[in-house]
C-alpha positions as CSV (number, residue, x, y, z in Angstrom):
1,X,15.6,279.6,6.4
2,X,14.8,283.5,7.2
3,X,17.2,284.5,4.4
4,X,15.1,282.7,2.5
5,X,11.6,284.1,3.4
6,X,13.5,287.4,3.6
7,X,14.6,287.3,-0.2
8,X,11.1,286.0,-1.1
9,X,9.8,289.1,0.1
10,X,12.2,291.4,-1.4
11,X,11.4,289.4,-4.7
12,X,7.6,290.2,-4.0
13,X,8.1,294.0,-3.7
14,X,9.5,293.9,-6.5
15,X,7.4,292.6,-8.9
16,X,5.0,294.5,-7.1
17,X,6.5,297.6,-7.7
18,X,7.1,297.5,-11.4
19,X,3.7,296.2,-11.6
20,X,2.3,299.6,-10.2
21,X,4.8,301.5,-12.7
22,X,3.2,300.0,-15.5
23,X,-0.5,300.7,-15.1
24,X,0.6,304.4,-13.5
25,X,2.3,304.7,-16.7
26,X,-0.5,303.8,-19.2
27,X,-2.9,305.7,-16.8
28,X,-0.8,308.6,-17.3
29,X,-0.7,308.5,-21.0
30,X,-4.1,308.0,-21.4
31,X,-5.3,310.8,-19.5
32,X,-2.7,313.3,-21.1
33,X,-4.0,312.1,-24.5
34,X,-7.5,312.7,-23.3
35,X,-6.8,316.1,-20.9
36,X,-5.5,317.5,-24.2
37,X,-7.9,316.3,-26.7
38,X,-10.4,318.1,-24.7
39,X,-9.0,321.1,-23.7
40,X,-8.1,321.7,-27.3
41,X,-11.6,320.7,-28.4
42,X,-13.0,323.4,-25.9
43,X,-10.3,325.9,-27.4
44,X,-10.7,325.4,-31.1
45,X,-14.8,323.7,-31.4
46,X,-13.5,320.9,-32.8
47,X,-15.4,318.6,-30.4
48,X,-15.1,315.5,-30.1
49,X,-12.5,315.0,-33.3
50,X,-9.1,316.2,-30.9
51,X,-10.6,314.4,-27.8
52,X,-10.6,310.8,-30.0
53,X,-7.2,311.9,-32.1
54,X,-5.1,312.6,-28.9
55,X,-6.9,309.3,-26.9
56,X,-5.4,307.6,-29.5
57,X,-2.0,309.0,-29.5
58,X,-2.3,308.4,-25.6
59,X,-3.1,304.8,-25.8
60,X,-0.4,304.7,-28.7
61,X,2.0,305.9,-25.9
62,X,1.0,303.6,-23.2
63,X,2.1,301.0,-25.5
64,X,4.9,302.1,-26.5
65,X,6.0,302.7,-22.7
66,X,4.8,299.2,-21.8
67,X,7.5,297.8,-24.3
68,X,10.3,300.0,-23.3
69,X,9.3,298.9,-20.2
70,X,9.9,295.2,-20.7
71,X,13.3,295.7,-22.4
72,X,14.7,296.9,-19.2
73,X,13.4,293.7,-17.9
């Protein structure tokens, strides 16, 4: 009965934990996308065209990352 409860809670950690590495990972791309699209924007006036092309790209990634993600599954 406590193996039981024990493996339950291993299981629990987990899916807890790849849980966590998927939204730090589309966080992550996200904000690169937009961190660039705005510094670039501040270094070439192009504002906001970069800051929307890159937010793109980022949210292009997170995507991407959430799939590879679920093939190691």
């Amino acid at each position: 009965m406590q193996n039981h409860k024990k493996t339950d809670a291993n299981e629990f950690a987990r899916a807890l934990a790849m849980l966590s590495q998927v939204g730090i990972s589309i966080i992550a791309c996200v904000a690169v996308g937009i961190g660039l699209g705005w510094f670039l924007d501040r270094l070439l006036n192009t504002t906001p065209w970069l800051m929307l092309v890159f937010t793109i790209f980022g949210i292009v990634a997170a995507i991407k990352s959430i799939f590879e993600f679920a093939k190691k599954i």
